[in-house]
C-alpha positions as CSV (number, residue, x, y, z in Angstrom):
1,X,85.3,54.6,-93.8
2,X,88.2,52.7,-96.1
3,X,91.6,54.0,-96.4
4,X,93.7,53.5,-99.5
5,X,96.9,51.4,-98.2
6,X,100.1,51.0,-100.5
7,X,102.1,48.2,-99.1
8,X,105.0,48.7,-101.1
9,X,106.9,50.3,-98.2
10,X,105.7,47.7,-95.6
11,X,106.4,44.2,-97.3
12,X,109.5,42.6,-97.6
13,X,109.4,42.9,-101.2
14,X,109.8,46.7,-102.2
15,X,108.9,45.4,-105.6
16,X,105.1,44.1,-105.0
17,X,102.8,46.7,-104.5
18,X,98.6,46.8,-103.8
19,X,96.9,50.1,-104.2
20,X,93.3,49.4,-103.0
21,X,90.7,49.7,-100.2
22,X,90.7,48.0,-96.9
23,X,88.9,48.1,-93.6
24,X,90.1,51.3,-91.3
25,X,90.4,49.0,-88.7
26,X,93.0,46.8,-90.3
27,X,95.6,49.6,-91.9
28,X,96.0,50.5,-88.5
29,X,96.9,47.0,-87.5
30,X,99.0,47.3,-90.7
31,X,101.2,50.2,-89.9
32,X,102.5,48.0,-86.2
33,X,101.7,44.5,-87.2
34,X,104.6,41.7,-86.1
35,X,103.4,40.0,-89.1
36,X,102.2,40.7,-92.6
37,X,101.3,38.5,-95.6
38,X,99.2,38.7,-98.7
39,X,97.9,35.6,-100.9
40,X,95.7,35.1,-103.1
41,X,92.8,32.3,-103.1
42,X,94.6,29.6,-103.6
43,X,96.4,30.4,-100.3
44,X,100.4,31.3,-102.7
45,X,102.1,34.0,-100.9
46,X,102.4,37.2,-102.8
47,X,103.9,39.2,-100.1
48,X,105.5,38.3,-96.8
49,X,107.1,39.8,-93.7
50,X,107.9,38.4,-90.5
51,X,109.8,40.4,-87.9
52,X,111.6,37.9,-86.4
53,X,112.6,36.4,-90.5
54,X,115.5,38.6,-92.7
55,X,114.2,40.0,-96.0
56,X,116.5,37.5,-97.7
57,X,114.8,34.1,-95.9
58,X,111.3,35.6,-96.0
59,X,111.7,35.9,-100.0
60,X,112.0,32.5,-100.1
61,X,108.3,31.8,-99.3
62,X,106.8,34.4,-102.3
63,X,105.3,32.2,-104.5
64,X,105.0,28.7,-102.5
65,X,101.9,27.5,-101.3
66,X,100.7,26.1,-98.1
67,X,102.6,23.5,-96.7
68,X,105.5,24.3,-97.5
69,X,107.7,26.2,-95.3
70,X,105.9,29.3,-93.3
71,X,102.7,27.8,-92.9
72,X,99.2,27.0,-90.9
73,X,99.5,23.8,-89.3
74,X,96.6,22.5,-90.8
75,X,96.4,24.0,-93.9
76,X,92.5,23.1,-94.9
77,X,90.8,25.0,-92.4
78,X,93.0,27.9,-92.6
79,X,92.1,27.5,-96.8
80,X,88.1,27.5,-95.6
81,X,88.5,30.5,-93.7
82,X,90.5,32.7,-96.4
83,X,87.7,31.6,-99.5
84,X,85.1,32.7,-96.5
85,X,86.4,36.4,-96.1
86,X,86.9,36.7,-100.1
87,X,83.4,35.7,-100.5
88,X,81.6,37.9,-97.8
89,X,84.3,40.7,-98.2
90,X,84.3,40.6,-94.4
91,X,87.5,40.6,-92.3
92,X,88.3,37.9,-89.7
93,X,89.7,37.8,-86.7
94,X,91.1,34.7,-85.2
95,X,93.8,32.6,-83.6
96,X,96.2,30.3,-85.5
97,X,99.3,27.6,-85.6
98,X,101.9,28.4,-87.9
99,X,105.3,26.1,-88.1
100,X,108.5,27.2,-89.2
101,X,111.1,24.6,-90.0
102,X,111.0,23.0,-86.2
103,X,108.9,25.8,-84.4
104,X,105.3,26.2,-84.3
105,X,103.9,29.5,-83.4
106,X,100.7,30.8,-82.3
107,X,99.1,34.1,-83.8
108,X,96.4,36.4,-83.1
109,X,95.2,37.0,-86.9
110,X,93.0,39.5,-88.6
111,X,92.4,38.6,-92.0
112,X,91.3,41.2,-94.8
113,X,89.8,41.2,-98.0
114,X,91.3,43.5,-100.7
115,X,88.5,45.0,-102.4
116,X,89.1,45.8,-105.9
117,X,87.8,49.2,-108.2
118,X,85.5,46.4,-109.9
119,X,83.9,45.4,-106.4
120,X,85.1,41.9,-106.3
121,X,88.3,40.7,-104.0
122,X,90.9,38.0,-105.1
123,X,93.6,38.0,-102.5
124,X,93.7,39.0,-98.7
125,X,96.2,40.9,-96.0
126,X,96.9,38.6,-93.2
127,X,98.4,41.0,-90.3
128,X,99.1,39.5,-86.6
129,X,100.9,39.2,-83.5
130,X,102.5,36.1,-81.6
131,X,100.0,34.9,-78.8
132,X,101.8,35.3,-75.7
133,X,100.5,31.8,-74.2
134,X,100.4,28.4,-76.5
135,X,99.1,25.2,-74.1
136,X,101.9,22.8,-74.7
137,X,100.0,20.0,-73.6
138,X,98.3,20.4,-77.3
139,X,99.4,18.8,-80.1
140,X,99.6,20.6,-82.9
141,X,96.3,18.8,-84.5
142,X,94.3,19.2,-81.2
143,X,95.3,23.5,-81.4
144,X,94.9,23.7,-85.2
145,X,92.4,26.7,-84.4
146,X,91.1,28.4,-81.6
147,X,88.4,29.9,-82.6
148,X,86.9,33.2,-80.7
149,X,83.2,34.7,-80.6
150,X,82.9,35.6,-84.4
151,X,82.8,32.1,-85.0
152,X,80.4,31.0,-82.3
153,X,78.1,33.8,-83.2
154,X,78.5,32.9,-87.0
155,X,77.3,28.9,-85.7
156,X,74.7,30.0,-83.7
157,X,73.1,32.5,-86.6
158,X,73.5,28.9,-88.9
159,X,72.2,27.2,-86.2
160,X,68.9,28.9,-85.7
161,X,68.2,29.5,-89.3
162,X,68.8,25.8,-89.8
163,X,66.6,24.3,-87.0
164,X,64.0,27.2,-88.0
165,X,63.8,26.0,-91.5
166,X,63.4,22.4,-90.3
167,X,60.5,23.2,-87.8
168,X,58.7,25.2,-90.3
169,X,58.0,21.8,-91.9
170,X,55.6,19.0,-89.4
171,X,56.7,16.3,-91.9
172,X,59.4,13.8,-91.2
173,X,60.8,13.9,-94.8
174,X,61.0,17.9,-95.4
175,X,63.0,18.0,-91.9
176,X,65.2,15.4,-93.1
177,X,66.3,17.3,-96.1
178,X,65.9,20.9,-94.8
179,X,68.2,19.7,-92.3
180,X,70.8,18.2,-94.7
181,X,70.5,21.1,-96.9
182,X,71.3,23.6,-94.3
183,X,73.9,21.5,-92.3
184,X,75.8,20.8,-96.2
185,X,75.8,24.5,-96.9
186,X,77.0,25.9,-93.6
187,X,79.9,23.3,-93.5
188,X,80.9,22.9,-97.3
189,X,80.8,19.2,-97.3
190,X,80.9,17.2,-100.3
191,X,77.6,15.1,-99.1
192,X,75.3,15.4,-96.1
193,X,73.1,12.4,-95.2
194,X,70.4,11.7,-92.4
195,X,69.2,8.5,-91.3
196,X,66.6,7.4,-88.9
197,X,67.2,5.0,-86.5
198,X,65.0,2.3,-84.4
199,X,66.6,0.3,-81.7
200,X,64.1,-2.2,-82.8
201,X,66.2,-2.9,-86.2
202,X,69.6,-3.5,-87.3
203,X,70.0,-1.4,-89.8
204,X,69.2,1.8,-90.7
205,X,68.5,3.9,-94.1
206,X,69.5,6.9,-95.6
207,X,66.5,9.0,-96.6
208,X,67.5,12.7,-97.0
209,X,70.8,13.8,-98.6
210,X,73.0,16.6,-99.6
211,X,75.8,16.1,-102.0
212,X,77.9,18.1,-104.6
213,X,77.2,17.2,-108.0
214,X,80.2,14.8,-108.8
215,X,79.4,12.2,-106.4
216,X,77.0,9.4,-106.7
217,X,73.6,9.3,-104.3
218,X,73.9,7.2,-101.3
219,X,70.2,8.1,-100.4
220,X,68.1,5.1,-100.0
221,X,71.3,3.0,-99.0
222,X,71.2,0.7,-96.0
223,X,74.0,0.7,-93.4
224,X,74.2,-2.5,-91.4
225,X,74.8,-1.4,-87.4
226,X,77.1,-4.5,-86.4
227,X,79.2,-3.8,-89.4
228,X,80.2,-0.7,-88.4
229,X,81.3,0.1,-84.9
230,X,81.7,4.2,-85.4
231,X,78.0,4.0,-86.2
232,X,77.7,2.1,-83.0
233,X,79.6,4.3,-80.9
234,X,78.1,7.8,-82.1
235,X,74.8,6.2,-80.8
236,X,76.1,4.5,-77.9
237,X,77.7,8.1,-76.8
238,X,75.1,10.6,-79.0
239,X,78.5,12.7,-79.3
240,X,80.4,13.7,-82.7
241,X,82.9,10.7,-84.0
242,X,85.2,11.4,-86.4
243,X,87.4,9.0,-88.6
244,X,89.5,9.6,-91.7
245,X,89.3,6.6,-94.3
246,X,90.6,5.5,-97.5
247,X,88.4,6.3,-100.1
248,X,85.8,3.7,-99.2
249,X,83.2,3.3,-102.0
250,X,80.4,4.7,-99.8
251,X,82.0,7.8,-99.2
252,X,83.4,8.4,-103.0
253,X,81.7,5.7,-105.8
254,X,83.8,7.1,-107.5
255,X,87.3,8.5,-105.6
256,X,90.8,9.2,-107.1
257,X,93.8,7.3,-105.5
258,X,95.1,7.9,-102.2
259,X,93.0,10.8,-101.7
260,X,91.9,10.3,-98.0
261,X,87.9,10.7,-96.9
262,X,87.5,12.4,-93.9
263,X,83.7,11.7,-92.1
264,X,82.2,13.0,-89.2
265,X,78.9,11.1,-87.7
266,X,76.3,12.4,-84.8
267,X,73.5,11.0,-83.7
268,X,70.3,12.9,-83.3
269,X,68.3,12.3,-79.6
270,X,65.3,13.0,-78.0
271,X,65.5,12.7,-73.8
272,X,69.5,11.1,-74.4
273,X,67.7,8.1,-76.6
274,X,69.1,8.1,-80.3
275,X,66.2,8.6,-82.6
276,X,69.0,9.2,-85.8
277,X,71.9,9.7,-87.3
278,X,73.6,12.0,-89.4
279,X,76.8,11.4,-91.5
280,X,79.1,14.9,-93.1
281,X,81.8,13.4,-95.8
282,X,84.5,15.9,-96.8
283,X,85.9,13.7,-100.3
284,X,88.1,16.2,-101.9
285,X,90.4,16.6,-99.1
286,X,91.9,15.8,-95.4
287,X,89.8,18.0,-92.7
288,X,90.4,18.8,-89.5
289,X,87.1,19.5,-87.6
290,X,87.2,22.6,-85.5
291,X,86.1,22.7,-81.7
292,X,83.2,25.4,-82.6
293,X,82.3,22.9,-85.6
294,X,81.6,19.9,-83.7
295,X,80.1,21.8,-81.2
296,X,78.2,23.7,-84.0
297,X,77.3,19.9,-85.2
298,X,76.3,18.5,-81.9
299,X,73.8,21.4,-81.0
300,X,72.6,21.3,-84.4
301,X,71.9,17.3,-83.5
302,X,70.6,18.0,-80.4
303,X,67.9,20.1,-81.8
304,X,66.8,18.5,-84.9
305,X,66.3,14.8,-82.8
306,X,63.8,16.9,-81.1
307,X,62.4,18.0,-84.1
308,X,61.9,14.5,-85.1
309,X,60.5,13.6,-81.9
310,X,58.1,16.1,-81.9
311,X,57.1,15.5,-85.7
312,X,56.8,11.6,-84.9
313,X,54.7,12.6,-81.8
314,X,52.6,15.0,-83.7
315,X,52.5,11.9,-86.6
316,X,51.1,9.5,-84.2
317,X,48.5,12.2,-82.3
318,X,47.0,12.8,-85.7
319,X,46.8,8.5,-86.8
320,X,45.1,8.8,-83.3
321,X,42.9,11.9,-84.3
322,X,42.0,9.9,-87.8
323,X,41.6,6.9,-85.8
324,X,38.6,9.1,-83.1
325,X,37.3,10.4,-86.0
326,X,37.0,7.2,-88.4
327,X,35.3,5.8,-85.2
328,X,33.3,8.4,-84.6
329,X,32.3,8.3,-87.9
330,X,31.2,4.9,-87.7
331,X,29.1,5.2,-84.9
332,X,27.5,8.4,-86.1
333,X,26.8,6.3,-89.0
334,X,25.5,3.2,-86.8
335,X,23.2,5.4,-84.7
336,X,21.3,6.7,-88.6
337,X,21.1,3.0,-89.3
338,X,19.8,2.4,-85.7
339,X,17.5,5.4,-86.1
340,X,16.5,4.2,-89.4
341,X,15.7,0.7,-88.7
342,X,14.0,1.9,-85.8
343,X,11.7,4.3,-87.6
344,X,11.0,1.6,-90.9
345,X,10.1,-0.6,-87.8
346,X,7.7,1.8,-86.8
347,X,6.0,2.3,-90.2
348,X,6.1,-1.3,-90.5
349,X,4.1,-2.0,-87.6
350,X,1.7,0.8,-88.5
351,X,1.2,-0.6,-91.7
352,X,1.2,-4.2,-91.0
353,X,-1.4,-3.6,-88.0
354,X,-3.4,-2.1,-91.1
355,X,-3.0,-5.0,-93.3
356,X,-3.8,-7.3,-90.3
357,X,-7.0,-5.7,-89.5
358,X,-8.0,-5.7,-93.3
359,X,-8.9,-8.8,-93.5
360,X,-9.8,-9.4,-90.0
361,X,-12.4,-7.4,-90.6
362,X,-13.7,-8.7,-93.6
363,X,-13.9,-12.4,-91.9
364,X,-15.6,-10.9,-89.0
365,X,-18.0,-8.9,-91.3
366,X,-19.1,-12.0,-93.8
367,X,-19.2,-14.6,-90.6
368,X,-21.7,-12.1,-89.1
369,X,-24.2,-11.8,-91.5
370,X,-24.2,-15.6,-92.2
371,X,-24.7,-16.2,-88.4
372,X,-27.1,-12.9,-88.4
373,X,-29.2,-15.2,-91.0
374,X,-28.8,-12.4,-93.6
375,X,-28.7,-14.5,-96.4
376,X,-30.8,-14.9,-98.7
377,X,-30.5,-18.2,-100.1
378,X,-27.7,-20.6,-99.8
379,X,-25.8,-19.7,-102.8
380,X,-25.3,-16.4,-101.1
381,X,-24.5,-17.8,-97.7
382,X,-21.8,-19.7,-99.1
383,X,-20.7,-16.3,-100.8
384,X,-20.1,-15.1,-97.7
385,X,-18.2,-18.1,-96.3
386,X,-15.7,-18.0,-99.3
387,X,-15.2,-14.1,-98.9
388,X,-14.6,-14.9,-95.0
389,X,-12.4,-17.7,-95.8
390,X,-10.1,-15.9,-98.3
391,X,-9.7,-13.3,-96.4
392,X,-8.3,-15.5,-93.9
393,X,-6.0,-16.9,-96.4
394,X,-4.6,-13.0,-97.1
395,X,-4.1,-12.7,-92.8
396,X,-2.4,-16.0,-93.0
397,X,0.0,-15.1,-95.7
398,X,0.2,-11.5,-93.9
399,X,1.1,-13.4,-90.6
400,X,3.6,-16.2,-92.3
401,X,5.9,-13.6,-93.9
402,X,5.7,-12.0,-90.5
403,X,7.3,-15.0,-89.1
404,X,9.2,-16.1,-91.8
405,X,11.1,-12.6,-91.7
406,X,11.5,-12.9,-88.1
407,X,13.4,-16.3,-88.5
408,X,15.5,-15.2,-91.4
409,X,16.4,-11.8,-89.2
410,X,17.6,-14.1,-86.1
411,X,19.3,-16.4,-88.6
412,X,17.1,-20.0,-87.8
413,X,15.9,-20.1,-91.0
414,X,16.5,-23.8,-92.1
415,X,15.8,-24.8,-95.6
416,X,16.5,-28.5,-96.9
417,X,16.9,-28.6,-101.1
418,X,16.0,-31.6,-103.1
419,X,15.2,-32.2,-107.2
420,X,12.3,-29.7,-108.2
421,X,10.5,-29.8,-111.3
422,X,10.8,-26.7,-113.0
423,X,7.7,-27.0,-115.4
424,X,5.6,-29.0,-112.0
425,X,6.6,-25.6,-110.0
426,X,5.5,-23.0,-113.0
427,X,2.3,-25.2,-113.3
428,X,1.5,-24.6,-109.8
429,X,2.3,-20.8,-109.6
430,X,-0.2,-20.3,-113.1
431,X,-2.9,-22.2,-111.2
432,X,-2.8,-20.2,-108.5
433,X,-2.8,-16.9,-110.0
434,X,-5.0,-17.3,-112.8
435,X,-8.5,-16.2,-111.1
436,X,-6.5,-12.9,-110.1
437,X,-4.9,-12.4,-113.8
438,X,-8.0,-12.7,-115.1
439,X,-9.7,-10.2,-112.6
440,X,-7.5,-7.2,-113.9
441,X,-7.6,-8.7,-117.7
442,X,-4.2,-9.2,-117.9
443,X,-2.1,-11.4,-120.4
444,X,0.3,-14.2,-119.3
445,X,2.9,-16.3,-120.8
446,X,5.4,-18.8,-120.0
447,X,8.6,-18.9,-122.0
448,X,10.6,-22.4,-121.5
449,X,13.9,-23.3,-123.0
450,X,13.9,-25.7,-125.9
451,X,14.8,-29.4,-124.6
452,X,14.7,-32.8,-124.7
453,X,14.1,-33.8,-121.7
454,X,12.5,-32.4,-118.4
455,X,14.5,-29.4,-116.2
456,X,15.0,-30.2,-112.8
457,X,16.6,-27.7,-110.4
458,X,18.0,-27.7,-106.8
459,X,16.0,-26.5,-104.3
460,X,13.1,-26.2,-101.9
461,X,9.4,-26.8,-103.7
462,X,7.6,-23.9,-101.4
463,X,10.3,-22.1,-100.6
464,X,10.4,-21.8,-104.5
465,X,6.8,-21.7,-104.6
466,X,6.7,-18.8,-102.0
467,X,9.5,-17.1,-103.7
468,X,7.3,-16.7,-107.4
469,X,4.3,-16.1,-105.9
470,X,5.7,-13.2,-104.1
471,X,7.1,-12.1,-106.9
472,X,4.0,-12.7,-109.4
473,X,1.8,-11.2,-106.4
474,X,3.5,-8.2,-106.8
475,X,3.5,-8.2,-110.4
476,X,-0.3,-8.3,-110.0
477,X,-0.7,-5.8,-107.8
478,X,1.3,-3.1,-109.4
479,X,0.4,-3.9,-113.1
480,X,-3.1,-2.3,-114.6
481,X,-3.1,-3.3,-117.8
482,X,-0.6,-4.9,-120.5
483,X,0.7,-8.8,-119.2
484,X,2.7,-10.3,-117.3
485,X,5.8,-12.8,-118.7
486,X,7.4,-15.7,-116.5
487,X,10.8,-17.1,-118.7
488,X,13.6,-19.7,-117.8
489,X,17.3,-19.5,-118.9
490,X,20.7,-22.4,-118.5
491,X,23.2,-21.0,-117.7
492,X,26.1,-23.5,-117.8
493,X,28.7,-23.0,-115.3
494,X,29.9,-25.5,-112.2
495,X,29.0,-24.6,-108.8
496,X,29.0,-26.4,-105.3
497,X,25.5,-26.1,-102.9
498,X,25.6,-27.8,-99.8
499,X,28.7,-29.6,-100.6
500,X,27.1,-30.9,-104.1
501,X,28.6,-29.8,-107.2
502,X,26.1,-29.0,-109.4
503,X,26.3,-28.4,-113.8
504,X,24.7,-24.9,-113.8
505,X,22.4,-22.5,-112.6
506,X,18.5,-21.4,-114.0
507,X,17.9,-17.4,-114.3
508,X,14.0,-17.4,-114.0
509,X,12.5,-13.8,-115.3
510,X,9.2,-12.2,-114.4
511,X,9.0,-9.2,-116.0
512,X,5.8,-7.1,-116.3
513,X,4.5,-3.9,-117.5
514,X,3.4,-1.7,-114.7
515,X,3.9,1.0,-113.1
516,X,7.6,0.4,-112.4
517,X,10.0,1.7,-109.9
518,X,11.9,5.1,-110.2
519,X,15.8,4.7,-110.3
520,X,16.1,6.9,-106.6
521,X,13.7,4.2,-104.7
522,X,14.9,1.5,-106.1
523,X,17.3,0.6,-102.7
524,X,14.5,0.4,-100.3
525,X,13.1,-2.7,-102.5
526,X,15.2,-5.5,-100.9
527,X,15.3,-3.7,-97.1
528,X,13.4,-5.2,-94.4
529,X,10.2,-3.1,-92.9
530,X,11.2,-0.7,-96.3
531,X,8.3,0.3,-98.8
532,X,8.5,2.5,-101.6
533,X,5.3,4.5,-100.2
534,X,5.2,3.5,-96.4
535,X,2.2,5.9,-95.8
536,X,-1.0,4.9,-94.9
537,X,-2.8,6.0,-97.7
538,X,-0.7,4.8,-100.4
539,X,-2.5,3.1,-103.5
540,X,-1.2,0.0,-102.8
541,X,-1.4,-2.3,-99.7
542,X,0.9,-4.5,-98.5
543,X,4.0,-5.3,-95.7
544,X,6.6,-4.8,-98.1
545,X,8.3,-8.0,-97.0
546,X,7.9,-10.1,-100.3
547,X,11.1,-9.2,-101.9
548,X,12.7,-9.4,-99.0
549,X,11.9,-12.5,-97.6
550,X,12.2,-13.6,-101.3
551,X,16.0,-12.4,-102.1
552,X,16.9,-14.4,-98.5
553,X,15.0,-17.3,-99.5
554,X,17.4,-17.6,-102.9
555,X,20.0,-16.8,-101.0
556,X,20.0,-20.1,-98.3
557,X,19.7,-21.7,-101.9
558,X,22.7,-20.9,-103.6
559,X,21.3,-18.2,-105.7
560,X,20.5,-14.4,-106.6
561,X,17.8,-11.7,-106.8
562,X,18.1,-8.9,-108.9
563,X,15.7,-6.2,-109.9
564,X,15.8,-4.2,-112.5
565,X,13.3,-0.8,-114.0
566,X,13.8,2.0,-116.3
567,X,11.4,4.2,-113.9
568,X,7.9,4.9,-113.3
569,X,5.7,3.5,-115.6
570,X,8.0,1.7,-117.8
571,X,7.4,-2.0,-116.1
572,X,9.7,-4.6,-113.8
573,X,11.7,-7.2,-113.8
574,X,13.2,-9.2,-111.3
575,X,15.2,-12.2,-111.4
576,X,16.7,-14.6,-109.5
577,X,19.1,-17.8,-110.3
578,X,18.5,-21.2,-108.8
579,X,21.1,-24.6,-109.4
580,X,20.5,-26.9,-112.1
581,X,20.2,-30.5,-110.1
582,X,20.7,-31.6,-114.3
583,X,22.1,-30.3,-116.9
584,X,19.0,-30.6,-119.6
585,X,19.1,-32.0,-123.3
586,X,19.0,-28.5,-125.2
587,X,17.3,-28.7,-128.7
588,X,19.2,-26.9,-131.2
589,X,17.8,-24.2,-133.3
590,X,17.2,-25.1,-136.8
């Protein structure tokens, strides 16, 4: 319910009148009140009476603003309150200090917003009563305002909506801001900041900030501790500090003259240790911070350094969570490899026991008959000798790459590298294979580089031997019909092996044309115990060691093994580099 007041016959002035709507509660405070006022936003008296002023001396305050003559003590607060009740179209009720030439007088307030036809309010009507008690141990700056339970209800709504919106977010920088944000707003300050602090540093930094558009960004701005002792002493006592200053560039980059800066600093704690601090700057005029402010502030502290702590906390449970899992993750991934190995172990003993026997057999088979006398002549008895002896060759090459994998796994491979003959070593590898080339009918060529004089690399002569008769072994094996092409390539560039520094390297190429490699097997190649087809009735026998023991072999001598197919049936290649002891002569192409 509103009641329509004219005020015409209640102010001092029978020439101002209002005709509107106001609260039923305050025309009835009208109609007795001790005193009566109206102003407009700006604070300017329109109307004034004061019972215990004539109508001649209270005209002299129509018009004036605050400050001068009849008038709050401290006139900002008093200003924050009257653009609050215009805004909400709420009335007020409160306590106030007024002065009056040399007296000051306390009043119990209720401030009302005239609401216009058009919905909005420009001025209020200020009615109240002299406050029986004042505590004259006060000064008048220390009682600018006491302030009753609207206001302490009103800070405790901002309160929990603030510290709600801040613990809605788990990450450190969203409560930073949401609590700048929300702490700016409720206060009207012209700049809100939050820093972190650690007692492990010296300074801290501003990462969060609220602030009005005219002012320059202080966010990301260090503040040095030992510089600044009200920093110091809103941490030492984690209660609110305020200090007034004159217009220091970190407040106002940008301030007019002898305006004074008002700040007020808190610290934010967890368990009474400091874990931040947060600064409020009020740059466009001098303010007086009320009691349910700074208590408003302080709780508001209290509660978002336990936000912090708890989002810190919860920051370094989940680096510990990642930190479980990444391990876990490792040893899941450790126990496959383990189960892995184990199992290509497994096949490789099933096989290799296959392989062994192969030829075991064989040797025991051919000695027989010659000791059986089942020859028929000698040229077949020494048949059966040669048959017996290579297959003990094959169980001797089974059993040496047996061992030589075994040393190379427990790392006591030692190899010693001297000058080799290139064309010696490619000589050797032809003589060797030429009765099995010639078995399958297949072609084979030897492609050289063009020089003057003879190539000589760096290495070990049957470690190198081993390494390309593993290699044209398999090319052999695994190749039906077409050829098989061995080629040598300088490649100029300075290396060191075993402390020598050496001119170059030589790529060597065997490339053939079987029945090649598809593109999804192609890993298992150069793993230990790892065939392409580990069954036991694959087409093709074998350990599956020679490229392995091969690419480790190049390895201990300063080089590389590559292998490289387009898929099944489209031929291999592998090759692998060896150091130049020399660089040769080259021949240049006409």
């Amino acid at each position: 319910m509103v009641t329509s007041v004219n005020l015409s016959t209640s102010l001092s002035d029978p020439s101002y009148s209002i005709d509107s709507s106001v609260p039923a509660d305050s025309t009835a405070i009208v109609n007795i009140a001790e005193l009566m006022m109206t102003q407009d936003a700006a604070g300017i008296l329109l109307a004034f009476h004061w019972r215990e002023m004539s109508e001649i001396d209270s005209k002299q305050w129509i018009g004036k603003p605050m400050g001068i003559g009849f008038s709050p003590v401290s006139c900002a607060p008093y200003l924050d309150r009257l653009k609050r009740v215009l805004s909400s179209q709420t009335p007020e009720q409160f306590r106030c200090l007024f002065e009056c030439g040399d007296r000051t007088i306390l009043f119990d307030l209720v401030m009302s917003p005239v609401i216009l036809p058009n919905g909005t309010a420009a001025i209020v009507i200020v009615t109240g009563e002299q406050a029986n008690e004042l505590d004259e141990t006060r000064s008048p700056l220390q009682a600018v305002e006491l302030s009753r339970e609207e206001d302490l209800d009103r800070y405790q709504q901002l309160l929990t909506q603030i510290v709600w919106d801040a613990r809605q977010n788990l990450e450190l920088p969203r409560i930073w801001q949401a609590t700048v944000d929300g702490l700016g707003l409720a206060l009207d300050v012209s700049r809100c900041v939050i820093c972190p602090y650690d007692p492990k540093r010296s300074s801290i930094e501003a990462v969060a900030e609220f602030r009005q558009d005219c002012l320059g960004s202080l966010k990301g701005k260090t503040f040095q501790l030992q510089e600044d002792p009200l920093l110091q002493k809103a941490l030492a006592t984690l209660k609110p500090i305020r200090a007034v200053r004159q217009a220091p560039e970190e407040i106002n980059p940008a301030p007019e003259a002898d305006v004074p800066q008002t700040r007020l600093l808190v610290a934010t704690h967890y368990q009474d240790q400091p874990n931040g601090v947060i600064m409020l700057d009020q740059c466009d005029r001098d303010r007086v911070w009320t009691q349910a402010e700074l208590e408003f502030v302080q709780e508001l502290a209290d509660q978002v350094g336990t936000s912090i702590a708890h989002a810190a906390l919860l920051i370094e449970l989940q680096r510990a969570n990642d930190n479980l899992t990444l391990k876990h993750r490792e040893l899941d991934e450790a126990r496959h490899q383990a189960e892995e190995a184990s199992r290509l172990k497994s096949e490789f003993l099933a096989n290799t026991s296959h392989e062994l026997r192969t030829p075991l057999n064989g040797m025991i088979g051919f000695l027989k008959l010659v000791l059986d006398g089942m020859a028929e002549d000698p040229q077949e008895q020494r048949e059966f000798i040669e048959e017996a002896h290579r297959s003990a060759m094959h169980l001797l090459d089974i059993i040496n790459d047996v061992l030589d994998i075994a040393k190379i796994e427990a790392g006591k491979m030692q190899i010693e590298c001297s000058p080799v003959s290139l064309q010696e070593l490619l000589d050797q590898v032809e003589t060797m294979t030429r009765t099995q080339i010639r078995q399958k009918k297949l072609s084979f060529e030897v492609q050289m580089p063009q020089t003057h004089d003879e190539i000589v690399v760096f290495g070990n002569y049957q470690r190198l031997l081993q390494v390309l008769l593993n290699l044209m072994g398999n090319a052999i094996k695994f190749t039906n019909e077409g050829g098989i092409t061995v080629s040598a390539e300088v490649i100029k560039k300075r290396i060191v092996v075993q402390d020598e520094e050496l001119p170059g390297l030589m790529k060597i190429r065997v490339a053939d044309t079987g029945i090649g490699v598809s593109l999804d097997k192609q890993d298992k190649l150069f793993q230990s115990f790892s065939q392409v087809d580990g069954s036991l009735t694959r087409q093709y026998g074998g350990t599956g060691l020679g490229l392995a023991i091969s690419q480790k072999l190049v390895e201990a001598m300063g080089g590389v093994v590559n292998f490289y197919s387009m898929g099944e049936g489209l031929g291999s290649t592998v090759t692998f580099t060896i150091p130049l002891y020399q660089e040769p002569v080259m021949i240049a192409a006409d």
